[in-house]
N, C-alpha and C positions, 0 to 999 in steps of 0.2 A: 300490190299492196300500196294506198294511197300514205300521204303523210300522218293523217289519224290513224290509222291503224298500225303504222310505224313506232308511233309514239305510245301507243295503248300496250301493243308488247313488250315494249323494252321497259316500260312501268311497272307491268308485271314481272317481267324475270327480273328486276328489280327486286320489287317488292318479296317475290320467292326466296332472291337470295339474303335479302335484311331478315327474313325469317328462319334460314337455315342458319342462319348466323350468331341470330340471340338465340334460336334453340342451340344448337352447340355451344354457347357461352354458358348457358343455362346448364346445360351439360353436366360442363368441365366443372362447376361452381360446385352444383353438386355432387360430384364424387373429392370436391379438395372439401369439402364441408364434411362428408363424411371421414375424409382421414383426417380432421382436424384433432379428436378427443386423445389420437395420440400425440400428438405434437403437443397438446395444452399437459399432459403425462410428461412429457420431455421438458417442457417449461417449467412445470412447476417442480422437477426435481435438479435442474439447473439454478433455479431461485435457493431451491434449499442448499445446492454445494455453495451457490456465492457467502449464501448466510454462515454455513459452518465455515470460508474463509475469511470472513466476515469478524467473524468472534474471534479464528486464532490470531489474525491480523492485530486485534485490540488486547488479546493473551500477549503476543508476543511482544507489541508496545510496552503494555505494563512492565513484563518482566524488564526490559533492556531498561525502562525507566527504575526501576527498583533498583538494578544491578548498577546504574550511572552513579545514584543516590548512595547505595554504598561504596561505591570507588573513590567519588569524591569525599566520601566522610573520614575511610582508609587514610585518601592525598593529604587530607588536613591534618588528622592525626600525624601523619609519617613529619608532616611540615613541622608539625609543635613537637615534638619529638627530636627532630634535625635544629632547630633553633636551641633547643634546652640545651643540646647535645654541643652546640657550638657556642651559647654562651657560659660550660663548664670548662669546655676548653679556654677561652680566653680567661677566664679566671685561673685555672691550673699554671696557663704560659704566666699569667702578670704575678701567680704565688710564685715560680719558679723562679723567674727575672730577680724578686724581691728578696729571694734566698739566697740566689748567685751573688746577686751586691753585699747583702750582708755577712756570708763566708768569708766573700772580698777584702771586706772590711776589718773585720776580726784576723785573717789570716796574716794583713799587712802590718798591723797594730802590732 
């Protein structure tokens, strides 16, 4: 076997093997192409669980924001409630002071 003839086979089982190669790529392509329509079944009922977490995600927003808005509406109330509450009392204590002095006063008299 001279050098041409050398090179002429090894071109070939070459070339034999680049063609078992893309056939078998070809292959595999086609059998993950066929099992693809379930995976695109798997994806798109994945897409729907995101979406229904999706929506309570923006449910649950809302409400916590709802519930914030009435706590704080609650705190403010409680606040003007405690204020009223504390300016009856200093009134009561300055009527009371104002009573003691004038008892005081008449008692001494």
């Amino acid at each position: 076997m001279n050098r041409t003839e050398f090179i002429f086979a090894t071109a070939i089982v070459l070339f034999v093997a680049f063609l078992l190669g893309w056939f078998s790529c070809w292959l595999v392509h086609r059998f993950l192409r066929a099992a693809q329509p379930e995976d695109m079944g798997e994806l798109d009922r994945m897409a729907q669980q995101l979406h229904e977490a999706e929506e309570q995600r923006d449910q649950a927003v809302a409400y916590f924001q709802q519930r914030e808005a009435e706590l704080e509406n609650r705190l403010a109330q409680t606040e003007a409630e405690l204020r009223a509450a504390m300016d009856g009392l200093r009134d009561a204590r300055q009527e009371a002071e104002e009573l003691r002095a004038y008892i005081e006063r008449n008692s001494s008299a």
